[in-house]
Every structure is written in C-alpha cells, then in structure tokens.
C-alpha positions, 0 to 999 in steps of 0.5 A: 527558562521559565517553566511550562505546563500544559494540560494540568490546572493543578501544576500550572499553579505557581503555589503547586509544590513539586519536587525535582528529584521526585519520579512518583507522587502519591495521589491517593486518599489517607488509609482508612484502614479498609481495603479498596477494589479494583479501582475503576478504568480512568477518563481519558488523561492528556497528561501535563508537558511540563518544561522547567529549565530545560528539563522537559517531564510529562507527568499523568496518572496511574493505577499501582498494584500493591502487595495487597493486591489493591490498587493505588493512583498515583501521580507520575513524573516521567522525565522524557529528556533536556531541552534543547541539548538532547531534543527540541522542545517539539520531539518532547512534546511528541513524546509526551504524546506518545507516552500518554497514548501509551498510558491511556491504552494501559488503562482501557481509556478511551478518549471521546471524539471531538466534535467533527472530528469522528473516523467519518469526519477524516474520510471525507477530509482523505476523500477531498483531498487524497481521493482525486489524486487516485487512479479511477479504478483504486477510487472505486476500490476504497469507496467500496471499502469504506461503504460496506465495511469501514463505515458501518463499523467506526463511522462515529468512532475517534481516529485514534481509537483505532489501534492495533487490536481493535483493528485485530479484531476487525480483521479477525471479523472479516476473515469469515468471509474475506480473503486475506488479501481482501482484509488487507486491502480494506485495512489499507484504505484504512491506514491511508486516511489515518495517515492524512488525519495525522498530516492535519495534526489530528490524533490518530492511533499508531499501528501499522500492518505488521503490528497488526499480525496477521499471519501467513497468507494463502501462498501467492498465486502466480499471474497468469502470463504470455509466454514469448511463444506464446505472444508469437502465435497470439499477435500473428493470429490477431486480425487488425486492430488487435493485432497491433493493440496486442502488440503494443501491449507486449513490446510496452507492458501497458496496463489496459486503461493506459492501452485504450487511452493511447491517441497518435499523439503519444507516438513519436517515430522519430525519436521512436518512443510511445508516450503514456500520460493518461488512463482510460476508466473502463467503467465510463471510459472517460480519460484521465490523467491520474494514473497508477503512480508518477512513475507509471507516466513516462516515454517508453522504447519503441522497438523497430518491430513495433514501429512497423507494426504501428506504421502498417496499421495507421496506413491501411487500418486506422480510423480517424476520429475527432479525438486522436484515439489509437485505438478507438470503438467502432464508431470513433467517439470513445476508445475501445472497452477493455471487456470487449477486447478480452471477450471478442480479441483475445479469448476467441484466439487462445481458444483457437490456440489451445492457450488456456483463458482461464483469468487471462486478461491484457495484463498476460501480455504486461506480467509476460514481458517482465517474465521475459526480461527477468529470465533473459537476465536483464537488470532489475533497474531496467524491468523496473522502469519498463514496468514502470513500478515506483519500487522495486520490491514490487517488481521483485515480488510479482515476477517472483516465479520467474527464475533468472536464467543466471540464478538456474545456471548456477545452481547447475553449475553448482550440481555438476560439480558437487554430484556430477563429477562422483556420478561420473567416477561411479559409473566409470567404476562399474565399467571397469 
C-alpha cells in the first residue's frame, strides 16, 4: 500500500527521511549553549495522517519540559493502529482527529474559524434545518437562548473552541443569575447545534453536559398534581365546556396545546380512541402538526366514562365552527387560549374548592393521571405510552414523588416483620 500523508508538506516529500521504529523526532535548533524560556503557545496544528503499509500514524508537534526546566519542540510520531486488520482507514483518521484535538487543547491553541464557518454560521445552519421540526413552544425557548445569551458571547467564535471549559465558564457566568435548570436549557440549545454542525462534517469540540460538572441542582420540585379526589370534585363543578375539556385532560393526560387542537375529527367512537396528531401555539393559536416528540402523536383509549362525557357535550353543548374544533373560542374561528381556560375555567373553581392554585395549570390534570397510574401499580411501559414519553427515564424522573403502592407495601411488610413482630413479645412481656 502505498503511503499517505496528509496535512504536512514537509513529510508528503518523498526525500523526507522517517524512520519506522522511530516514536520521537527532535525538531529543535542545535544547543547553543543558552538556555531558552518558555516556549510561546504554538498555531494551531492539523497534524499529518500519515499511512504506509498499512500502519496508520499521526504525527505533529509538541512542547517537551527537560531536566532543566526549559522547553523543547519535537516532532511526535504517534502510532494510532493497522489498517485495515484492527480499524478502517476512516476510524484512523477520526483518531487522528481526535488526538489533534487533544494535543491542540494541551498547548492553548486555538484554531481560527474558517470562513462562514463561525458558532453564527452553524446556528443559522441548526435554525433551517433542525428548528422547524420543533414544537412552537421549544422554538421560541432556543431563539430566546441564542439571542440573549449564546449569541452575544460566541457569535463570531469557532465551533469547536467550544469545549468543556470555556463552556464552564460560561456557565459559572450565568449561574449569577440564572437558575441552574436555566443554565441548563441554555447549554442544551448549545450542544444541539453543535451536534448538527458535527453531522455537516464541521469541526465542533467534544463536550458534553456531564463533562461540564456542574454539581448538584437545587433538589427537584415536585409538579403541582390533581389528585383522583381531586379531579372528582374539579370535573363535577365545571360547567360546560370545561367540564368535558377537564375531563378529557384527565382520562388522556394531554398536554395543553394538544387539548386546544383537538377537532371531531380526532374522536373515534367506534373504535373508542382519541387521536392527537397536532399542537395549538397559545402564543398565536395557529395549529401545527409538529409536536413534542414522535411518540407524542398516537391513538389514546377512550374510557367508557369519557366517551359519555364526549356524547353529552356534542349533543347539547357543542358549537359548529367551520374548522371542526372541539373545543373552540366563543366566536368559532380559533380554539380556545389555554391562559383563558386556566384564568376563567379552572382557578375560579379551585378557589371555590379550597384546592390550592398556586402554579397550577392543565398540566395538574396530565402529571395527576401519571401520579395515579404509578401508584395503582400499573406497568411502567404502559404510564410511559399513555403519557407518551419517548423515554422512560423521563416518566421515571418526573413522577418520581409517586410511591408505587407496591414499593410502600413492601416495605411495610418488611417492618412488621423485622420490628413488629419484637414489639408484640414486649408489650406481651409487660402484661404479663
């Protein structure tokens, strides 16, 4: 195989000796018998891939600290593996790119961004081409990241001189006056565009959130929740339509824009399931079909109790309107606001109930469904699909303050056996 070097003009010479048992190549100047300082922080080096016969090197420089304590450059050949018997020539050259990162970030250097290819350049990039695909809401959530706080600070800066801790820093910044949970929404819009810029085989830094340690957060607030007593008493003092619009919340744990989106259409009564294939932007109210996740469009059981709930109120309540909505404002051009259903629907209600209000929104009615499920022992697979979470682990980690009514039984078990059973013989003991 013949050999390959990329990336340095002086070993693509064929008259450039190397030597193959060779892992170190002095580089530097004869000693003059002077000492030198510290030697100043290096350009930025892409380094040679080089392959010959097989044997796939990468070979760069590097600052060497002597005895002395002064500094040495020196030409370093690193042997990464054989091609193709252990890797494919492409795994080499990723560690080759991978090992120059490495060596780079050692030495302080920096490479300079190319042209139209600046941390601005791959967000535009993220905003045609990922962006779209995003719930309205999450879309406004990262555009207001970028322009107030990523922007200003690396518009004009390379993607891949965002590594781990010049995003420390960043972060440490924000923590001033951000929550935690803030500063990390933030450093997740910026690890999505640097993840497409990877995919557009642009150079982008390797860091990640863990890597990033930030340290414990603030302790997890539990969601406010609707208990099943709860919803009982909220669903039988709604008057129409909010009695049936609450009641569809619970029986389906719907997100709020998927409620207000709703038209006849998503009802099927024979095969009694409610279909959820679209979104309503409360900010607009326009309807879209881009929601949360791909798991989040899908048919939903529709309960007995549900579906008397949905006959009553299209017999005697319901509005036509020329779009089909279920669920629609006063005037029938646009569904209903979901701020209006909180302010006039729901909180007067609760106020009435002594239920407290305080952060309470249609979501109660969703995080109290998944609170009953878990502690009526139902399977996780089947809280997850109801909920419509594209993992687990997120059902896992926002109903976490429900106790599965398993888990509390057995450690009960557990204590009348191991304490129990010695109270008993101590109170029998003092009887006697």
């Amino acid at each position: 195989m013949s050999s390959l070097a990329i990336g340095c003009p002086e070993i693509n010479s064929p008259d450039t000796p190397v030597d193959s048992n060779a892992t170190v190549l002095d580089a530097t100047p004869r000693d003059t018998g002077e000492k030198r300082g510290p030697v100043p922080k290096r350009r930025f080096q892409k380094g040679c891939f080089w392959l010959k016969k097989g044997m796939a090197y990468s070979i760069y420089y590097e600052d060497s600290k002597q005895p002395d304590g002064t500094l040495k450059t020196r030409r370093v050949r690193h042997f990464i593996g054989r091609v193709p018997d252990e890797m494919s020539e492409r795994a080499a050259r990723q560690e080759h790119t991978r090992i120059m990162q490495d060596v780079n970030q050692q030495r302080g250097s920096v490479a300079p961004a190319a042209k139209g290819c600046t941390f601005k350049d791959v967000a535009d990039l993220w905003r045609a081409n990922v962006k779209p695909h995003l719930s309205p809401s999450t879309q406004r959530q990262r555009e207001s990241h970028l322009r107030t706080h990523i922007l200003p600070k690396f518009a004009n800066e390379a993607p891949h001189t965002l590594d781990a801790p010049t995003l420390r820093d960043f972060a440490t910044g924000l923590r001033k006056v951000l929550s935690r949970k803030s500063v990390v929404q933030i450093l997740i819009t910026i690890f999505g565009i640097l993840a497409h810029a990877e995919e557009k085989k642009i150079l982008v830094s390797e860091v990640s959130l863990k890597a990033l340690k930030l340290g414990k957060g603030e302790g997890n607030r539990t969601a406010p929740f609707f208990t099943h007593a709860q919803v009982t008493q909220i669903i039988a003092a709604a008057k129409e339509p909010y009695h049936t619009l609450f009641a569809v919340a619970w029986f389906t744990g719907a997100r709020s824009g998927e409620l207000m989106a709703l038209k006849i259409k998503d009802l099927d009564f024979e095969r009694r399931v409610i279909h959820f294939d679209e979104t309503c932007d409360d900010n607009n109210r326009e309807i879209r079909d881009v929601l949360k996740t791909e798991e989040s469009t899908a048919s939903l059981p529709m309960p007995s109790a549900l579906k008397d709930v949905l006959w009553n109120y299209l017999k005697y309540h319901w509005k036509a309107n020329d779009k089909g909505f279920l669920f629609p404002n006063p005037n029938g051009t646009k569904p209903r606001r979901r701020d209006n259903v909180v302010r006039y629907g729901l909180k007067p209600i609760l106020k009435r109930l002594g239920i407290p209000s305080k952060d309470v929104g249609l979501h109660a009615f969703r995080h109290g469904l998944a609170t009953e499920l878990v502690e009526s022992n139902v399977p996780l697979p089947i809280v997850q699909k109801q909920m419509r979470h594209a993992d687990p682990t997120t059902t896992l980690r926002i109903y976490s303050h429900a106790i599965p009514a398993t888990h509390r039984n057995v450690m009960e078990e557990l204590g009348q056996r191991s304490i129990g059973t010695k109270c008993q013989l101590v109170q029998e003991t003092f009887a006697n």
